[in-house]
C-alpha beads as a LAMMPS data file, in Angstrom:
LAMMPS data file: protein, C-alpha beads

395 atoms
394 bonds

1 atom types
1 bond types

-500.0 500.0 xlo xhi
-500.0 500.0 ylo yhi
-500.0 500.0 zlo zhi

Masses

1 110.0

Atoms # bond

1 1 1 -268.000 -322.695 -474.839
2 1 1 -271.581 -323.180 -474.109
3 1 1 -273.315 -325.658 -473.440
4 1 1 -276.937 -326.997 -473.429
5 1 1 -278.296 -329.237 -470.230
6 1 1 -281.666 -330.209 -469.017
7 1 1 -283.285 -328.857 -466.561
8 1 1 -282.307 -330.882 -464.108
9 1 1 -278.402 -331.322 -464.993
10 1 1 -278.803 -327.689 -465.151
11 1 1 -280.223 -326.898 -461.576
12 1 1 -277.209 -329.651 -460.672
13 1 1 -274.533 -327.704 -461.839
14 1 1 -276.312 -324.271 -460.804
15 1 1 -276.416 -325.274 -456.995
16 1 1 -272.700 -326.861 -457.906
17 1 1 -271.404 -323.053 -458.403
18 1 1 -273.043 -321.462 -455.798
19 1 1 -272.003 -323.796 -453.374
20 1 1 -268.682 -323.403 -454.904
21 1 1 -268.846 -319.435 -454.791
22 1 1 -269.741 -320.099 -451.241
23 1 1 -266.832 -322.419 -450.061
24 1 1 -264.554 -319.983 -452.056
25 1 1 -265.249 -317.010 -449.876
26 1 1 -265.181 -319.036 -446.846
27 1 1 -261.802 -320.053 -447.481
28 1 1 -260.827 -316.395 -448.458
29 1 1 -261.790 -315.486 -444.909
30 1 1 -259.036 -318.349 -443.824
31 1 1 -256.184 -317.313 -445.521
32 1 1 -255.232 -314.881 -442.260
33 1 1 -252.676 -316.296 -440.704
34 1 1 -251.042 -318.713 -442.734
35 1 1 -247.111 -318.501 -444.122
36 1 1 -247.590 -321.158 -447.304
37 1 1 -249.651 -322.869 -449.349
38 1 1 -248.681 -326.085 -447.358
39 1 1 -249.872 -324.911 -443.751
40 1 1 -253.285 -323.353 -445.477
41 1 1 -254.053 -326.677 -446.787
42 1 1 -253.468 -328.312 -444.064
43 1 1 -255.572 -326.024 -441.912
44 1 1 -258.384 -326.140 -444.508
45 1 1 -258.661 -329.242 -446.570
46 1 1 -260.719 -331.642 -444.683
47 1 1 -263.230 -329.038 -443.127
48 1 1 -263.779 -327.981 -446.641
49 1 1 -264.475 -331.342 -448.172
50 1 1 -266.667 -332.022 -444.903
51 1 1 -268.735 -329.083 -445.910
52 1 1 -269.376 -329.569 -449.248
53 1 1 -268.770 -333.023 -450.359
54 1 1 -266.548 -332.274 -453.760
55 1 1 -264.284 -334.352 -455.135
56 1 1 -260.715 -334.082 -453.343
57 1 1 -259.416 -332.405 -456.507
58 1 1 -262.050 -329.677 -456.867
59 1 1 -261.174 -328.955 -453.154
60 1 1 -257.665 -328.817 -454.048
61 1 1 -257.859 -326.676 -456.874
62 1 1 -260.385 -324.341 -454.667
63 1 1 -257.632 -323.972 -452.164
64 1 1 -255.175 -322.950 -454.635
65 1 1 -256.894 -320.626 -456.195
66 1 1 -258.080 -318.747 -452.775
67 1 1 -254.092 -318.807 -451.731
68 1 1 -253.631 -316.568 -454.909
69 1 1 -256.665 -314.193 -454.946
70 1 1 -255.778 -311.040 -453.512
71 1 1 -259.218 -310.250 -452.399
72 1 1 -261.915 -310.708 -449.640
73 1 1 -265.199 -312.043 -451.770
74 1 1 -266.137 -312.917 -455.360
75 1 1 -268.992 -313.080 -456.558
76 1 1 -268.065 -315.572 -459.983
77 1 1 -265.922 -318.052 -459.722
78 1 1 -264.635 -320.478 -462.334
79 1 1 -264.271 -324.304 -460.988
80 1 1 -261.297 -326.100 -462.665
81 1 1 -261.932 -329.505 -463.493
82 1 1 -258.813 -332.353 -464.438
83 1 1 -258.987 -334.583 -466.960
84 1 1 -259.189 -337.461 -467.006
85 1 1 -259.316 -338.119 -462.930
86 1 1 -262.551 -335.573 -462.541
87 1 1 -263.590 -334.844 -465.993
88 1 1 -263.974 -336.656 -469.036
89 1 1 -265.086 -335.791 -472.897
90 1 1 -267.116 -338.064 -475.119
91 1 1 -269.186 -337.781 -478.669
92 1 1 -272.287 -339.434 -479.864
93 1 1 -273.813 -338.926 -483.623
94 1 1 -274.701 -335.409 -483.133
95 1 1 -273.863 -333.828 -480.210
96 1 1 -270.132 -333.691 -478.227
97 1 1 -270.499 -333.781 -474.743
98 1 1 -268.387 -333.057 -471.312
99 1 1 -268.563 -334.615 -468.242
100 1 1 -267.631 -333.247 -465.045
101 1 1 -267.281 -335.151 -461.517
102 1 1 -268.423 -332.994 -458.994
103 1 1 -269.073 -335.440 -456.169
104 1 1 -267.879 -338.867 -455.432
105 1 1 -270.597 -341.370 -457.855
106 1 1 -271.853 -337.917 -458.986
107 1 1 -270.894 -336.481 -462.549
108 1 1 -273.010 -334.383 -464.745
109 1 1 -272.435 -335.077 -468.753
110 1 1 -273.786 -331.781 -470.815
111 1 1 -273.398 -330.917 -474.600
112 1 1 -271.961 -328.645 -476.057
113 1 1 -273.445 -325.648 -478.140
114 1 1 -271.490 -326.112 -481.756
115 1 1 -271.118 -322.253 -482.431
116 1 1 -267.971 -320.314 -483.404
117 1 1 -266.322 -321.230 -480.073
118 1 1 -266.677 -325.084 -480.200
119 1 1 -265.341 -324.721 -483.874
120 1 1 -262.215 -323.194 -483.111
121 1 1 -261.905 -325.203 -479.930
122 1 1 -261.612 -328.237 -481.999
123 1 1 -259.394 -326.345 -485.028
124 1 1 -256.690 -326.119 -481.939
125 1 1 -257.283 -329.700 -481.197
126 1 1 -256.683 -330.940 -484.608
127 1 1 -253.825 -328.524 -484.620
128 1 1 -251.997 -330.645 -482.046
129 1 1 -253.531 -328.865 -479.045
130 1 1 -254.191 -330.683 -475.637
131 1 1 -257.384 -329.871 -473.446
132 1 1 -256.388 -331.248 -469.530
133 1 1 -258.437 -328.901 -467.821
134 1 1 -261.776 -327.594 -468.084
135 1 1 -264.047 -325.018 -466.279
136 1 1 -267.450 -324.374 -465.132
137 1 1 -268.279 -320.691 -464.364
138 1 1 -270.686 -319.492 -462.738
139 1 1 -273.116 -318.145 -465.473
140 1 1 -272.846 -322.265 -466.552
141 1 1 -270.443 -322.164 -469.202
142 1 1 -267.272 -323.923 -470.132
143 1 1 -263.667 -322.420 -470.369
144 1 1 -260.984 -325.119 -471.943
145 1 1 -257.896 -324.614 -471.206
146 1 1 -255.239 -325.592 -474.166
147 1 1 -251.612 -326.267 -473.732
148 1 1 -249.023 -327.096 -476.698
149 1 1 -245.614 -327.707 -476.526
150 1 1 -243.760 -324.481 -476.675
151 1 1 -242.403 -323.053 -479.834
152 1 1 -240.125 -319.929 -479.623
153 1 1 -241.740 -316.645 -481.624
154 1 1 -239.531 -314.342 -483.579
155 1 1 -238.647 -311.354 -482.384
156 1 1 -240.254 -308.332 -484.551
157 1 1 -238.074 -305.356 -485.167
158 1 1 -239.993 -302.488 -482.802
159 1 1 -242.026 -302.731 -479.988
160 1 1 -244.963 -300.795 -479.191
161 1 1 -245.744 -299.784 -475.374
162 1 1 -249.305 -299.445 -474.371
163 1 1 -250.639 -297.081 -471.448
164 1 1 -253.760 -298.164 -470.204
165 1 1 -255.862 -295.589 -468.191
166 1 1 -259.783 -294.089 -467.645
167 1 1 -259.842 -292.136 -470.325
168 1 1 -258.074 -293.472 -473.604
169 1 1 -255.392 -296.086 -474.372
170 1 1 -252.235 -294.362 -475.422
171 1 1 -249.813 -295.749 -477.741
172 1 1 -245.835 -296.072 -479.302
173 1 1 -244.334 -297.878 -481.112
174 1 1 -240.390 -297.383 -480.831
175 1 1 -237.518 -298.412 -482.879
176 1 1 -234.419 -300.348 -481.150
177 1 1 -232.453 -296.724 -481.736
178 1 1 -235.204 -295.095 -479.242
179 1 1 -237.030 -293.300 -482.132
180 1 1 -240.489 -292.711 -482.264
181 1 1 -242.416 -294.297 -485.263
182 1 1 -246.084 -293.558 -484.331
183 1 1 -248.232 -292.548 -481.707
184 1 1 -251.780 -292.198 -481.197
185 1 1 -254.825 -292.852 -478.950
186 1 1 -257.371 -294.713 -478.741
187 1 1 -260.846 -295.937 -476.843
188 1 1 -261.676 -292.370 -475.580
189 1 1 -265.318 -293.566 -477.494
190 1 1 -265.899 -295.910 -474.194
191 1 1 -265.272 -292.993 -471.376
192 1 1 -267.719 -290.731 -473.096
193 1 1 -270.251 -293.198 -473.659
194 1 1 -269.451 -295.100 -470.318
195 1 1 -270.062 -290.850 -468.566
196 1 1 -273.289 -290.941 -469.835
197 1 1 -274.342 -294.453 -468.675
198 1 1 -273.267 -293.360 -465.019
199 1 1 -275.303 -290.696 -465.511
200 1 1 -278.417 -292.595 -466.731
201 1 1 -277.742 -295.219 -463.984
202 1 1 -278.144 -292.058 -461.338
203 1 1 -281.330 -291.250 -462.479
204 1 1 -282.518 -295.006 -462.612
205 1 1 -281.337 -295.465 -459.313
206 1 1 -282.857 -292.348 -457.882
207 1 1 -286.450 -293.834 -458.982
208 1 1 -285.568 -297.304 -458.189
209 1 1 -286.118 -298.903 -460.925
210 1 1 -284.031 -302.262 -460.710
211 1 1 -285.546 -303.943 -463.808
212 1 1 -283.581 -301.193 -465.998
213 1 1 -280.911 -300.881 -463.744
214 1 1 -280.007 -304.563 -464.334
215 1 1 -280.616 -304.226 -468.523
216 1 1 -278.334 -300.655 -468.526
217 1 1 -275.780 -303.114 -466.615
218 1 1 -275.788 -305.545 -469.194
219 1 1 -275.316 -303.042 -471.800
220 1 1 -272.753 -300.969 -470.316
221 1 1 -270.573 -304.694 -469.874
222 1 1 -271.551 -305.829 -473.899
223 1 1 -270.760 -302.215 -475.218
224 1 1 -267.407 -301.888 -473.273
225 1 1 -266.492 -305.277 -474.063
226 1 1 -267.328 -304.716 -477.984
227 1 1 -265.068 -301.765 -477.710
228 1 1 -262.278 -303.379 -476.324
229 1 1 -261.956 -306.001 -479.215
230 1 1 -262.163 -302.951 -481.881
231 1 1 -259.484 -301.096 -480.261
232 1 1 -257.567 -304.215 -479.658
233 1 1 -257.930 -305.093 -483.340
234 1 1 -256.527 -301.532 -484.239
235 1 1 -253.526 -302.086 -481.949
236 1 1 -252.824 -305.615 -483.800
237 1 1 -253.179 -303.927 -487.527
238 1 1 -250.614 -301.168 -485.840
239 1 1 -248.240 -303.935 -484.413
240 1 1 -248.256 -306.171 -487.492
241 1 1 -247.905 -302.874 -490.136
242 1 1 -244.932 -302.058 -487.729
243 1 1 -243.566 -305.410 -487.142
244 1 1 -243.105 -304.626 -483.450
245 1 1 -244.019 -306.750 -480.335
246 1 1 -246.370 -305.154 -477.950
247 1 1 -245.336 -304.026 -473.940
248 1 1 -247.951 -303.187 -471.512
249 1 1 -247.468 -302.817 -467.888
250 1 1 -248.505 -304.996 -465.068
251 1 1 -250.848 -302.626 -463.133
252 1 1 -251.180 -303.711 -459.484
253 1 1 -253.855 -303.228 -456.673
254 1 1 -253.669 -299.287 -455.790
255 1 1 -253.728 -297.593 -452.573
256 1 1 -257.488 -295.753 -452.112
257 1 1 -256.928 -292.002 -452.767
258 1 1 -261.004 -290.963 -452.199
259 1 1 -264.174 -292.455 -453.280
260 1 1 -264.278 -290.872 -456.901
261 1 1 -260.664 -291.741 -457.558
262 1 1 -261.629 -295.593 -456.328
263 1 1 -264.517 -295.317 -458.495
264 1 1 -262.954 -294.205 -461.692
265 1 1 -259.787 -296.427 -461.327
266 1 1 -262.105 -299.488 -460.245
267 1 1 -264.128 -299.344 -463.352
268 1 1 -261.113 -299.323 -465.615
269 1 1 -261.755 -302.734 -467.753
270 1 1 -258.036 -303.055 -467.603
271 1 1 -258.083 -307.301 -466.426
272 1 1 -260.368 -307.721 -469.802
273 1 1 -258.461 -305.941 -472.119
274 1 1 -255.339 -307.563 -471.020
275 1 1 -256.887 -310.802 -471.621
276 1 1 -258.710 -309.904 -474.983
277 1 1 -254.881 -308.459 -476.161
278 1 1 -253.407 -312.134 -474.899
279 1 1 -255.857 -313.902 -477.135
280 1 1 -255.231 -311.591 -479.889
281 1 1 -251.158 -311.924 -479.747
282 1 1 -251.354 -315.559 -479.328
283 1 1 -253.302 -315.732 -482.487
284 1 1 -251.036 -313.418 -484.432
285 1 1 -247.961 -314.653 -483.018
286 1 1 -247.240 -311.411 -481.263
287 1 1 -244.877 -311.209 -478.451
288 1 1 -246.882 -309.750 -475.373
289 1 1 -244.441 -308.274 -473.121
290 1 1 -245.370 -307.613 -469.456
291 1 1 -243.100 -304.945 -467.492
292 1 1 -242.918 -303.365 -464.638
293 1 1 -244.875 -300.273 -463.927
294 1 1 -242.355 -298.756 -461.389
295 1 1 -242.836 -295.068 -462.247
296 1 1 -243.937 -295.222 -465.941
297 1 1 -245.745 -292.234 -465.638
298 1 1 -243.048 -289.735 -463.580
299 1 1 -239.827 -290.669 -466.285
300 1 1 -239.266 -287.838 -468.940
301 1 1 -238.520 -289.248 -471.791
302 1 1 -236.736 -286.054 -472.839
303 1 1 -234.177 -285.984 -469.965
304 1 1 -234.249 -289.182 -468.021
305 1 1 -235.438 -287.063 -464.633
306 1 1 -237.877 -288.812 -462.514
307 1 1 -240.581 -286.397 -461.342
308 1 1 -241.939 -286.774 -457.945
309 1 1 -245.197 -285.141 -459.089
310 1 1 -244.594 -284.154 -463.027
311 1 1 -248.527 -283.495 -463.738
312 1 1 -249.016 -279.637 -464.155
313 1 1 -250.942 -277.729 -461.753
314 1 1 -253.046 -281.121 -460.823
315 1 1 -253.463 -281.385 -464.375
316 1 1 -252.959 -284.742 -464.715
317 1 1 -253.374 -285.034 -468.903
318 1 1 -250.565 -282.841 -468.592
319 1 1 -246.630 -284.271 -467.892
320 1 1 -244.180 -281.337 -467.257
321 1 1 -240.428 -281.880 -466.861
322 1 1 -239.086 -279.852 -463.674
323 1 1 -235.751 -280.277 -464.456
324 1 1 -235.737 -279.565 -468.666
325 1 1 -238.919 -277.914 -468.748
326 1 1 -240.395 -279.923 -471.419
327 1 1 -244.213 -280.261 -471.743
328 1 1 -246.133 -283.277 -472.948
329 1 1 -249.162 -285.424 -472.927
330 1 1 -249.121 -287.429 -469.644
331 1 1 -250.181 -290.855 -471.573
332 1 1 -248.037 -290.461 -474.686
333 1 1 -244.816 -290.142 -471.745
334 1 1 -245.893 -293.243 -470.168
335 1 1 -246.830 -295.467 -473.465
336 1 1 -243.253 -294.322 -474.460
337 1 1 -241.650 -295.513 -471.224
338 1 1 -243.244 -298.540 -471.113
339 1 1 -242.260 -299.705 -474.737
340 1 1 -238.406 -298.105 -473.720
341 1 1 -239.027 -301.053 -470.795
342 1 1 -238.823 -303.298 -472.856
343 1 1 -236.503 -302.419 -475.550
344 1 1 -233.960 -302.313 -472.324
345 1 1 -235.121 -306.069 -471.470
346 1 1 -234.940 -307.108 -475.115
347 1 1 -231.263 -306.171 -475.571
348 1 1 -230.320 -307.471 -471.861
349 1 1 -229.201 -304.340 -470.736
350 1 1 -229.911 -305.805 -466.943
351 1 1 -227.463 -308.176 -467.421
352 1 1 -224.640 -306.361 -469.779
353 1 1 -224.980 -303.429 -467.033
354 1 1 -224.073 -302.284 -463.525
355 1 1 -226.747 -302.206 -461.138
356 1 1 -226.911 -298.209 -459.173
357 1 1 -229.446 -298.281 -456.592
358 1 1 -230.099 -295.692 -453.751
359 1 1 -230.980 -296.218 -450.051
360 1 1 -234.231 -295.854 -450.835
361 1 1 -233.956 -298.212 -453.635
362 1 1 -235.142 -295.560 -456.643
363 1 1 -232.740 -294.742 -459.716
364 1 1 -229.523 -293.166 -459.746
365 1 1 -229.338 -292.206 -463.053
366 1 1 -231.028 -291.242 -466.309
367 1 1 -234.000 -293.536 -467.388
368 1 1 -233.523 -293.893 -471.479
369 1 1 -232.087 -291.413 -473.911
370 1 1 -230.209 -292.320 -477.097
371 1 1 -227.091 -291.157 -478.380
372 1 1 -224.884 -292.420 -481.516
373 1 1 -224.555 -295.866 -480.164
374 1 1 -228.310 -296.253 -479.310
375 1 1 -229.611 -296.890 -475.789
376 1 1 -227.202 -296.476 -472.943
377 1 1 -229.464 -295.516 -469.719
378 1 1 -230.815 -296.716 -467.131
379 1 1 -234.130 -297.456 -466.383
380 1 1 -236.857 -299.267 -463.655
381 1 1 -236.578 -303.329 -464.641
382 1 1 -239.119 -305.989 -463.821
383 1 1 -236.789 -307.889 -462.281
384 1 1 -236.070 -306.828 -458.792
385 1 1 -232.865 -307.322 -456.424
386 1 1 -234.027 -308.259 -453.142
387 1 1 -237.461 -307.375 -453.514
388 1 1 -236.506 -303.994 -454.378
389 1 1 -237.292 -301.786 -457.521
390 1 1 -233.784 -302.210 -459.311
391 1 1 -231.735 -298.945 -461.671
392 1 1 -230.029 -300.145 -464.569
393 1 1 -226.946 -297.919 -465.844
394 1 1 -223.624 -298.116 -467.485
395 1 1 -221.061 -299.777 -465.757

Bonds

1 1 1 2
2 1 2 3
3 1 3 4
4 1 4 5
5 1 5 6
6 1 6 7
7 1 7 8
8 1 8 9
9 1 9 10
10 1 10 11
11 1 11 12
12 1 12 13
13 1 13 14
14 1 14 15
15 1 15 16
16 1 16 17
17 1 17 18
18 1 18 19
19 1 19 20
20 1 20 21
21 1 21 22
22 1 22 23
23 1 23 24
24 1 24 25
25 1 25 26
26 1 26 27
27 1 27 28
28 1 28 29
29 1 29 30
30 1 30 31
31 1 31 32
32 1 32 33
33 1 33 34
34 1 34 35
35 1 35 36
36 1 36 37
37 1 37 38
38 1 38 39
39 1 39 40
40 1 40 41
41 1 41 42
42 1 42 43
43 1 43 44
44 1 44 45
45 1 45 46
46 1 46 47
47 1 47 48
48 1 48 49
49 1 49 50
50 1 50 51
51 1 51 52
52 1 52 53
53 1 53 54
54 1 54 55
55 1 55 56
56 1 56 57
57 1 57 58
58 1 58 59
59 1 59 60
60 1 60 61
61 1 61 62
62 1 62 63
63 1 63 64
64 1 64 65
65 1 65 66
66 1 66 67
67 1 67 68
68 1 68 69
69 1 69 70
70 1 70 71
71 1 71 72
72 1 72 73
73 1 73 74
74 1 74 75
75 1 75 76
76 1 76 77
77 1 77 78
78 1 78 79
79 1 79 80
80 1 80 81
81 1 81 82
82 1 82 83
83 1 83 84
84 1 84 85
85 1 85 86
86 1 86 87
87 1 87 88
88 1 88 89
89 1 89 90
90 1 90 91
91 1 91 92
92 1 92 93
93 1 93 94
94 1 94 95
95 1 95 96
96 1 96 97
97 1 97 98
98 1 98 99
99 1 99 100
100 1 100 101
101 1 101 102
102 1 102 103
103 1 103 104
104 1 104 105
105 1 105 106
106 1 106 107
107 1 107 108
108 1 108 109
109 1 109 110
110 1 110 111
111 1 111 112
112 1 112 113
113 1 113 114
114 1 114 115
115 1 115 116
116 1 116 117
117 1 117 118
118 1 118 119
119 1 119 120
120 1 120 121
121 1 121 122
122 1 122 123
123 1 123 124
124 1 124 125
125 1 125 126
126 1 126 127
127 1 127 128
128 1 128 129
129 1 129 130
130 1 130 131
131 1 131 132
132 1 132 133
133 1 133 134
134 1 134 135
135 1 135 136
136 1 136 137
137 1 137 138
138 1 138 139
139 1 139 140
140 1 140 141
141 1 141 142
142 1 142 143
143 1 143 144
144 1 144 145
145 1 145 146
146 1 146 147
147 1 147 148
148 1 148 149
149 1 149 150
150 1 150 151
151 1 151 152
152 1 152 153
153 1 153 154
154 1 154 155
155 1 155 156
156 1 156 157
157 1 157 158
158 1 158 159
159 1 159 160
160 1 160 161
161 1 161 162
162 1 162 163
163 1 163 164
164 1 164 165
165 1 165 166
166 1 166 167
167 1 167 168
168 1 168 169
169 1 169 170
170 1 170 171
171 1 171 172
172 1 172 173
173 1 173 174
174 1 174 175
175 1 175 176
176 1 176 177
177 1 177 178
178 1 178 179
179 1 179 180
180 1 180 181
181 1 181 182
182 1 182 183
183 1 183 184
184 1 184 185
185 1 185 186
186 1 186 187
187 1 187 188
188 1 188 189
189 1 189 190
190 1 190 191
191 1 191 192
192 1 192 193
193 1 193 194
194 1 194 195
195 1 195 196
196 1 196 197
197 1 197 198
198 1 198 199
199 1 199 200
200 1 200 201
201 1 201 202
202 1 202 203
203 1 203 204
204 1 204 205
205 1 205 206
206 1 206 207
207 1 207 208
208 1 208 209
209 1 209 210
210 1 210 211
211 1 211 212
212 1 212 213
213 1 213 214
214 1 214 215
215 1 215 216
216 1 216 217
217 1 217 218
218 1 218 219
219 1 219 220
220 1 220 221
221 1 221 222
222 1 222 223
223 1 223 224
224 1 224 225
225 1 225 226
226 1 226 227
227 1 227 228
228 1 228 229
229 1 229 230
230 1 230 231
231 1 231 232
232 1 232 233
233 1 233 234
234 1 234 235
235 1 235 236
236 1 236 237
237 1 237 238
238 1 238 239
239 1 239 240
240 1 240 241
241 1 241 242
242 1 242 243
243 1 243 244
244 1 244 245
245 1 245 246
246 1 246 247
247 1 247 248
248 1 248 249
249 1 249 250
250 1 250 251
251 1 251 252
252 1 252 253
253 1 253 254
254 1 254 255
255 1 255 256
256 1 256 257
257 1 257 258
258 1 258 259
259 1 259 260
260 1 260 261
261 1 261 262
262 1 262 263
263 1 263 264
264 1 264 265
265 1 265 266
266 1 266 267
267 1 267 268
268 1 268 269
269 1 269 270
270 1 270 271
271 1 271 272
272 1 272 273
273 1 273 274
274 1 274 275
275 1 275 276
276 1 276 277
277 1 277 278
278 1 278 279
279 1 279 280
280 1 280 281
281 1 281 282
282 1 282 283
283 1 283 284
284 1 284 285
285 1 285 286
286 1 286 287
287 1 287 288
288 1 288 289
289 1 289 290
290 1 290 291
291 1 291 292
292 1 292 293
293 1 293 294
294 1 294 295
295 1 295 296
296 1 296 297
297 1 297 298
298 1 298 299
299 1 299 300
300 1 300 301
301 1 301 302
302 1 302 303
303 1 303 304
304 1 304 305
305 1 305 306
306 1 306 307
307 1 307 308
308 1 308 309
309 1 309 310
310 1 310 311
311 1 311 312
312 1 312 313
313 1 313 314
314 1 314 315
315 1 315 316
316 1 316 317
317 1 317 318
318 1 318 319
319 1 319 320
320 1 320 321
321 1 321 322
322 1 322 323
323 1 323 324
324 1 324 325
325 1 325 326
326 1 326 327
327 1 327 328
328 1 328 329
329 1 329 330
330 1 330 331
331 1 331 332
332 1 332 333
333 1 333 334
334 1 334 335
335 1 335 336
336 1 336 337
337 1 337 338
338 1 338 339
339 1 339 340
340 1 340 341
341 1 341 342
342 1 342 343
343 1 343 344
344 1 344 345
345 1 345 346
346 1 346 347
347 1 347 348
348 1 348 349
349 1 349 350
350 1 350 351
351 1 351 352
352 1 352 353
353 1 353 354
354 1 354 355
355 1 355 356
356 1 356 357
357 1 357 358
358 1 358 359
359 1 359 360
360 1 360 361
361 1 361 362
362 1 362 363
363 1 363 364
364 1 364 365
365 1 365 366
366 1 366 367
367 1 367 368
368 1 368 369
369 1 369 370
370 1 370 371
371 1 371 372
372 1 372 373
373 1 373 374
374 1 374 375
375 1 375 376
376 1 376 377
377 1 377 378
378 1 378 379
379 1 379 380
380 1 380 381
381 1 381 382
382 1 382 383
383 1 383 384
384 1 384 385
385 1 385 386
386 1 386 387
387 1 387 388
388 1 388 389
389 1 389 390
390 1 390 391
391 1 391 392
392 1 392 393
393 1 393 394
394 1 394 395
């Protein structure tokens, strides 16, 4: 939500975040060493709120959140604020406002903007939603979070698995027999466009010019961003038409393979789509189903066989079987995995199955083919046995 403050409430808050920001990558640079949570607080808690003079429970929830970022520096950061103990809400006439503590005998009360946002913020409220956290980014603007008590969702018939990548977002959808329904593609409009932004920003760059360097920034993020809710919005009208729940896989940090592979797997928009697809199938009541991503792209769908390099001649649009010989796209193989992921999960094959795992922890057996009493493989599970990447297979 946005809000509206004075100019002095809003140098306040401004100085607020970037002392924030600050503190944050300090205590990034202090996680070294420490086991748990318990011994990084401990090491860190009263230098911090000697430094900067927050309230003990924006300190806290600073320390938390640096324990769980896998990074070295940010450069935005989103202060959580606890209600009622640090923050507060209120209304006058005409305007609704919120109030956040940020030092002791120091709060800042702003309004709120009453656009779209605001609207549907308090169309959850009324709908028996509960707001006990709030957040101030950095670019001043507030984030509520909303909890309700938990009501189960149905389960739709299919599922459709999403593959997520540079160049397009490939997609199945998959019947609970292991038959394909539909498959398509979808965002390769962004990569073009996005190729000849990169290009424009090389020439900008080349002159200097940092005043159009910053607007071509600001453009590339609205445009991709834009693009990202129309594709998700396809994906929804697919899911829904379908009935099927919707997989995707929980892509991880990647080991650097060379600066143009960093740079083209770096600029994948992959955390914002997730989240964009989380707001979407919360609204819809859509089942969003995280799995595993444990070879997704080296199964063949056609045989089972995991390929320890299946892409053709370094052609890496292009998946081909070593063992059957078959020959297919390399995202249309992986969406399909994915949603066969979770099919697997769905009918608690993990738990109706033997476990087969080899010294090295891979697969034994076949990953997910069909026969005449539907699926009966094995395949790579979220869930792992001692830390390691677990095989699932008839008993």
């Amino acid at each position: 939500m946005q809000i509206e403050p004075t100019g002095r409430k809003e140098a306040i808050l401004a100085d607020f975040s970037r002392e924030a920001v600050s503190e944050f990558n300090l205590l990034l640079s202090e996680t070294e060493g420490c086991e748990r949570i318990r011994e990084f607080h401990h090491k860190v808690c009263h230098p911090s709120k000697d430094r900067t003079h927050f309230n003990i429970q924006v300190v806290t929830s600073l320390i938390r959140d640096a324990w769980r970022k896998k990074c070295d520096r940010v450069e935005r950061l989103t202060v959580k604020f606890n209600v009622p103990r640090n923050c507060k809400t209120f209304s006058t006439k005409s305007l609704d406002f919120v109030e956040f503590g940020i030092r002791p005998r120091d709060r800042a009360a702003v309004p709120i903007v009453k656009n779209r946002n605001w609207q549907r913020y308090n169309a959850l409220l009324a709908d028996g939603w509960a707001c006990k956290t709030y957040g101030l980014t950095s670019d001043l603007q507030i984030v509520a979070y909303l909890s309700k008590g938990e009501t189960p969702i149905p389960q739709r018939k299919n599922v459709l698995g999403i593959d997520f990548n540079a160049k397009n977002i490939a997609v199945t959808i998959l019947s609970p027999q292991n038959k394909v329904l539909r498959q398509s593609y979808f965002g390769k409009r962004i990569w073009i466009r996005r190729k000849e932004i990169m290009r424009r920003r090389a020439i900008l760059q080349s002159y200097g010019n940092e005043k159009a360097l910053r607007r071509q920034k600001t453009y590339e993020r609205n445009f991709v961003g834009t693009n990202l809710g129309q594709t998700i919005a396809e994906i929804m009208r697919l899911a829904l038409e379908y009935d099927a729940d919707i997989s995707i896989e929980n892509l991880k940090r990647f080991k650097p393979k060379g600066r143009r592979f960093n740079r083209t797997v770096m600029r994948m928009p992959f955390r914002k789509f997730r989240e964009i697809l989380a707001s979407r199938c919360f609204d819809r009541n859509v089942t969003l189903d995280i799995v595993d991503s444990w070879h997704t792209s080296k199964y063949c769908n056609h045989c089972g066989a995991v390929a320890a390099n299946g892409h053709s001649h370094g052609n890496y649009a292009l998946f081909r079987c070593k063992e059957c010989g078959v020959a297919m796209n390399s995202d249309r193989n992986a969406s399909r995995n994915i949603a066969l992921k979770c099919l697997l999960e769905r009918n608690n094959v993990f738990n109706q199955q033997s476990f087969q795992i080899s010294n090295r922890g891979g697969l034994v057996s076949d990953l997910g083919l069909s026969d005449e009493t539907g699926l009966s493989v094995a395949v790579q599970h979220s869930n792992h046995l001692d830390g390691k990447p677990t095989g699932f297979s008839r008993g």
